[in-house]
N, C-alpha and C positions, 0 to 999 in steps of 0.2 A: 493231415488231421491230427489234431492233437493227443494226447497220452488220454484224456478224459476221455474222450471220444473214441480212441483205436479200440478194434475187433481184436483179441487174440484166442486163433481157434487151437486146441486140440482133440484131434477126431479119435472117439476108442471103437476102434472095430470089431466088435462084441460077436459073437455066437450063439445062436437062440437055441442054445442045446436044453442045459435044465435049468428048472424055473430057480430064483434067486433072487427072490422080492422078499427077503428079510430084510427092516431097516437097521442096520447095525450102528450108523451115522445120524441119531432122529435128529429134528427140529429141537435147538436149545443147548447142542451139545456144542462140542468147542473142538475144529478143526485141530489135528496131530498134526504133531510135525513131518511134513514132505521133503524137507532138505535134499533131501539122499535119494528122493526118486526122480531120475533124470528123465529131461521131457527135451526133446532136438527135433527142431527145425524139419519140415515134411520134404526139405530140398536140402536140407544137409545130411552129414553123416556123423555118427556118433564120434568123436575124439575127444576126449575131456581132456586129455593130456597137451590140448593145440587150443581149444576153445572153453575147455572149464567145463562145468557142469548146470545147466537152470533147471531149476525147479518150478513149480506151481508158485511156493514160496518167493520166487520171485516177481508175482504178479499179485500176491496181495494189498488188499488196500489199506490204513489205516483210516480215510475217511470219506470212506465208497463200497461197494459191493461187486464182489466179483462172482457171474453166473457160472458154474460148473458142472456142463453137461456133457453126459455120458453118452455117445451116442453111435451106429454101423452106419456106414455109406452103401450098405446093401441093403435092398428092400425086404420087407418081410419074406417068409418064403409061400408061394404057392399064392402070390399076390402079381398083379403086373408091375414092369418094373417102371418107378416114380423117381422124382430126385428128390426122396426123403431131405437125403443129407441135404442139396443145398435149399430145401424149405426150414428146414432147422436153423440153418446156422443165418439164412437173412433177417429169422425169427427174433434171434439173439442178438443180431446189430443192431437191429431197429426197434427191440424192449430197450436197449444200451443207450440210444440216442435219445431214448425219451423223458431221461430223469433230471434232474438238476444237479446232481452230484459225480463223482468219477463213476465208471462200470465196464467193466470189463468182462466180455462173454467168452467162457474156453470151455471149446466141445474137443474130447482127448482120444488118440490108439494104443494101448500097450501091447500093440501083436507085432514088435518088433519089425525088422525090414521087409517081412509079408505085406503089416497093413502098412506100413509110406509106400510099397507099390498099390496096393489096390487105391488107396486115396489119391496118389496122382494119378493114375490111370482114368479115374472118374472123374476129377476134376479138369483132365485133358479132353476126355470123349464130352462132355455132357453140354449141350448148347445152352444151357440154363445157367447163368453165376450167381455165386452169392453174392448178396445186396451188403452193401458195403467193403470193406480193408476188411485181410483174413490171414492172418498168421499161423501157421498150421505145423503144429509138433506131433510127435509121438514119442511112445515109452520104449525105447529101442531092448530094455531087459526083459521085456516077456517072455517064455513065460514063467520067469520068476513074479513075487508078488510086486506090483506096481501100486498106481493109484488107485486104479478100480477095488482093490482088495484092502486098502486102507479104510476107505469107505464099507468095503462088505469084508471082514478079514475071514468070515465064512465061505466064503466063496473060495472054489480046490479049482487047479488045473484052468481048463478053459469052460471053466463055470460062470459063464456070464450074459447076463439080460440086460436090454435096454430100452429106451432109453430112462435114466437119472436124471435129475437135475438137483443142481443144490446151489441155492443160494448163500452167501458167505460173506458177511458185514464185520466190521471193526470191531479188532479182539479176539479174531478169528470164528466168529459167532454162528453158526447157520442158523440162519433165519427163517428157510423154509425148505422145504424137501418134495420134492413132486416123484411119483412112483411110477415105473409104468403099466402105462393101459388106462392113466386118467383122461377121461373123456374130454375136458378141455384141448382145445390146441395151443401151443408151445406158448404163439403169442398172448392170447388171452390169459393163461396162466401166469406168467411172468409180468403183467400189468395188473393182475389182483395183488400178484404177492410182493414184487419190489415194492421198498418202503417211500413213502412221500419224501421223507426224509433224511439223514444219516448225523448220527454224531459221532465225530471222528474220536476211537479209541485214548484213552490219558495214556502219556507215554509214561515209563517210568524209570526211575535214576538206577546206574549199573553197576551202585556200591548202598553200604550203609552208613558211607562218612559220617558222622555227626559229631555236633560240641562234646567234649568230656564231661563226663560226670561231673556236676558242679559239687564243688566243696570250699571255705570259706579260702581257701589261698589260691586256689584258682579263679580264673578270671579271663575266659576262653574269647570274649567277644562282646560286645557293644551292652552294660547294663548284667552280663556275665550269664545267664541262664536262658532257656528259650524263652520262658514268663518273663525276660524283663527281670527280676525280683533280684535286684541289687545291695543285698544284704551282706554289708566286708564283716573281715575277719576285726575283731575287738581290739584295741590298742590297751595292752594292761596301765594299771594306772599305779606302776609301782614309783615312777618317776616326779621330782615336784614341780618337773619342767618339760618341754616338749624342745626336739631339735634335729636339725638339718641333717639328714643320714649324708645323702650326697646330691648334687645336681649334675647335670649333663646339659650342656646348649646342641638343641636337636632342630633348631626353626621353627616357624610358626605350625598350628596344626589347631584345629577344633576339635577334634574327636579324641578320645580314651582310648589309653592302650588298652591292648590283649595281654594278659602275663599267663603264663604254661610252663611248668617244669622249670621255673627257676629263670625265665627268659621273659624280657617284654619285648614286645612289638607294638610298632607306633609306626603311625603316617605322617610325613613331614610334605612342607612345602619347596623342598629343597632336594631332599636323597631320597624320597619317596617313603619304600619303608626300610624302617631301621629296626634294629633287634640291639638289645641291651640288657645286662647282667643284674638281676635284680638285687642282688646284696649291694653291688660296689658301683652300679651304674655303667661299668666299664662299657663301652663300644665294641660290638661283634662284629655286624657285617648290617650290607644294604642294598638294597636292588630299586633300579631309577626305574621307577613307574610314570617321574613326570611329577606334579603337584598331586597331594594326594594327604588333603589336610582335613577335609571334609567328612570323613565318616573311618570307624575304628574295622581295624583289620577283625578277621575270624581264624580259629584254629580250630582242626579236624582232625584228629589221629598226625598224620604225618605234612599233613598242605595248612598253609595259611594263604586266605584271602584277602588282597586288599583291593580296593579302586581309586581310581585317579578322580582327576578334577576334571576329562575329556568323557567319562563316563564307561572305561573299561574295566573291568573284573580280572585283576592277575591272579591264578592260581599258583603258586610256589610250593617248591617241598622245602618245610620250615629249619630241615638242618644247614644246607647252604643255600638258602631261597636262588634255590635255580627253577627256571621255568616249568609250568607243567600244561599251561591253555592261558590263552586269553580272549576275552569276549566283548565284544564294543555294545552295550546297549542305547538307551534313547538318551543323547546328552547328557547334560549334568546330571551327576546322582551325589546326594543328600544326605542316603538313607542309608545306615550298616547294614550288612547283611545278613542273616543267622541262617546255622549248616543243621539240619537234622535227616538224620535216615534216608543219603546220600544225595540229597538236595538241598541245593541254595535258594534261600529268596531272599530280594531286595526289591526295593519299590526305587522308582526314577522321576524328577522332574516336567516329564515329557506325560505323566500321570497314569504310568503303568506300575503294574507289580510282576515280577518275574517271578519264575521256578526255573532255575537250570539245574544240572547233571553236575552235581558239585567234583566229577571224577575228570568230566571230558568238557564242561563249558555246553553242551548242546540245551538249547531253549526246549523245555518239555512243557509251560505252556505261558502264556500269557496274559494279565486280566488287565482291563481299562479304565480309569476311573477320569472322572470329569475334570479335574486341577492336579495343578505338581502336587509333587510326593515328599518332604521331606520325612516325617515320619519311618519310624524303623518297626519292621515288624516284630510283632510275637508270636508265640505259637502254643494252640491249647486245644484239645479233644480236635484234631485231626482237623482243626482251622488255620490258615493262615490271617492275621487279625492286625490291621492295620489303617492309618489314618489320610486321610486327603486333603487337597486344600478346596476341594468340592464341598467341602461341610460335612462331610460324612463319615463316620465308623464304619468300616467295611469289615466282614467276615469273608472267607474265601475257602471254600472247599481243597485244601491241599493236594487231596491226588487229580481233581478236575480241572481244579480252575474257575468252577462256578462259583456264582455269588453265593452264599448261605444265607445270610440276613446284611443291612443297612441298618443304622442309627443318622437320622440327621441332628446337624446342630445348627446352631445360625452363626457360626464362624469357622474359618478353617480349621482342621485338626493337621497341624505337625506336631505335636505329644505325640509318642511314641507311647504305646500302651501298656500299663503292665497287669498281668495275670495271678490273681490271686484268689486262690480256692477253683470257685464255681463262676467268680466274678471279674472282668475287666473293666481298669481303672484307667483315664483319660484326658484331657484337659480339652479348649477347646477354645479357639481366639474370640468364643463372644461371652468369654469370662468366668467359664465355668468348668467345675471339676465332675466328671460323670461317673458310675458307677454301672454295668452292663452286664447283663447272665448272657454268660458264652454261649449256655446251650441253644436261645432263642432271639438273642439281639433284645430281647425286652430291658425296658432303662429300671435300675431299684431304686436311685434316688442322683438327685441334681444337686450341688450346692456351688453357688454363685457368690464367686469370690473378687470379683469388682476389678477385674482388669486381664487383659491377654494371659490366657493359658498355651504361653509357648514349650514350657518342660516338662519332663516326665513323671508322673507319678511316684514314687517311693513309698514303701509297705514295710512297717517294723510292728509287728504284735497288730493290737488293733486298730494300727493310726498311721492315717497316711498323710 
């Protein structure tokens, strides 16, 4: 059966000593870190120093909901004896198999190598199985504090009631909380409260990389600032003539360098990228990416980015551009990339736009759009803002992935946009120059300039 579908049980074998129906863990709150409380197998034995440690933690979902139920394989007392436990736990396979998303049911013991005896012992004598795969751990530390007291940290000694349940969705979320002695039973409860639906958690980047502070000699990445807003430093005009500092033959290349600290980086069609001495042009060093003519490197603190012409993303560390990840996205890409607060985006041919983990290369999410991408993004009030060859201005929720708003045009947008003020500035292949409020995708004004809007905007004072 597959990972969506598997059962994994942990039984707590609780004591209906004193009552302990305070909710410490309510609905809404945000599951703690369990790392450190170790949950082993109802057939193994504990060794961490042979087999490691797993935790709950290891059963979370990022795009699914995991049941966590507390529950004794011994019947109430002064009741006949029933098979509680396996009515519970075929309860929780069969809510699990009913959703359209992952789910995983774990009913847990923290009475150390007490309860894996009594729980095997039951699940040896009892003619009754649970319905479904059943994976069965406990808390071999009891009775220090375990799970059960993570959830209730009021809870002293062997102060423990049952059964719990808690529901646990993306982002660590508890979504619902069932107490005991509610009169529903297990399954009914758990088919009001499981959600119809799940959206899986935004992942999020494991640094703050981002562009340097722009200032007019720096020139970190494609258009130099996350807005786009390519405003260089001023050439004085003490001279009554203009002239050739130096040149350097680097190969062919479309895209603009990056310059940082006295250093340019360029993509070539030949050494991939190159780095070169901004006073004297001199030649540093270069790392073969393959062709990589197409769109301008990015610099981050210490990494610079480039991509190839096959659609891979090298990350280098920019003092001897030695390796740090590489990542193959959708084909040909087009599009430069820009780094902020530890994330990269770049838009691809193949008509997606990516966020990756500009530390490690990992995809944190990815959005779709209808036509290739060459457009290069910007980025403004926590939008990622970029164009398609779908006709359209896209906004992009940064930390989700979601669309925020659309602008259509009646031609492709490869203009790469740029940001200015409250407003982004655009072109668009059915001739016109657009004007856009970030905060709502509404258009301020159109002006139709009588032939393909293949380039980028440029913003000096009040004229673009």
């Amino acid at each position: 059966m597959n990972l969506q579908r598997s059962v994994a049980v942990v039984l707590l074998l609780g004591l209906l000593l004193a009552p302990c129906l305070s909710q410490e863990l309510p609905q809404g709150s945000t599951l703690p870190d369990c790392s450190k409380i170790p949950l082993v197998s109802i057939n193994g034995q504990y060794r961490p120093e042979v087999y490691g440690t797993r935790s709950v933690e290891d059963l979370l979902l990022p795009d699914g909901v995991v049941i966590l139920h507390f529950a004794s394989p011994r019947p109430p007392r002064k009741e006949g004896f029933k098979t509680y436990f396996v009515e519970e736990v075929s309860a929780l396979a069969k809510a699990a198999m009913s959703v359209p998303y992952p789910c995983i049911p774990i009913v847990v013991v923290p009475f150390g190598d007490n309860g894996r005896q009594d729980t095997s012992t039951l699940i040896a004598a009892t003619e009754a199985r649970p319905w479904g795969e059943t994976n069965i751990y406990y808390e071999p530390t009891f009775p220090r504090p375990g799970l059960y007291r993570t959830f209730h940290p009021g809870a002293a000694g062997n102060d423990i009631v049952v059964p719990w349940t808690y529901l646990i969705g993306p982002g660590r979320k508890v979504l619902a909380v069932r107490q005991p002695g509610n009169p529903l039973n297990l399954y009914d409860w758990l088919q009001q409260n499981l959600p119809a639906n799940v959206t899986a958690a935004p992942k999020t980047p494991s640094t703050d990389l981002s562009l340097p502070s722009a200032d007019l000699q720096t020139w970190p990445a494609f258009r130099r600032t996350l807005q786009h807003q390519a405003e260089a430093m001023p050439v004085p005009n003490t001279l009554p003539y203009t002239y050739l500092a130096w040149k350097t033959r680097v190969g062919k290349t479309f895209a603009s360098p990056a310059v940082v600290d006295g250093v340019v980086y360029i993509a070539t069609d030949t050494d991939g990228l190159r780095t070169l001495t901004l006073d004297a042009g001199k030649s540093l060093q270069n790392f073969p990416t393959g062709q990589a003519w197409w769109t301008s490197p990015a610099v981050a603190k210490d990494n610079v980015y480039t991509i190839n012409a096959d659609g891979i993303i090298h990350a280098l560390d920019r003092g001897k551009l030695q390796p740090q990840w590489k990542r193959k996205l959708g084909g040909l890409i087009t599009s430069s990339p820009v780094v902020s607060e530890g994330s990269l985006y770049v838009g691809a041919r193949n008509g997606a736009v990516y966020k990756l983990d500009a530390a490690t290369g990992e995809v944190l999410w990815t959005f779709q759009t209808g036509g290739e991408i060459s457009s290069s993004p910007a980025l403004a009030q926590g939008l990622v803002i970029i164009g398609s060859g779908d006709r359209n201005l896209y906004a992009i929720r940064g930390q989700t992935g979601e669309q925020a708003w659309s602008v259509a045009t009646a031609g492709a947008v490869d203009s790469s946009p740029t940001v200015e003020g409250s407003d982004v500035l655009v072109g668009s292949f059915d001739g016109s120059l657009y004007s856009v409020h970030v905060a709502d995708g509404n258009v301020n004004w159109r002006c139709e300039l009588g032939g393909w809007v293949h380039s980028s905007p440029a913003v000096s004072g009040n004229t673009v």
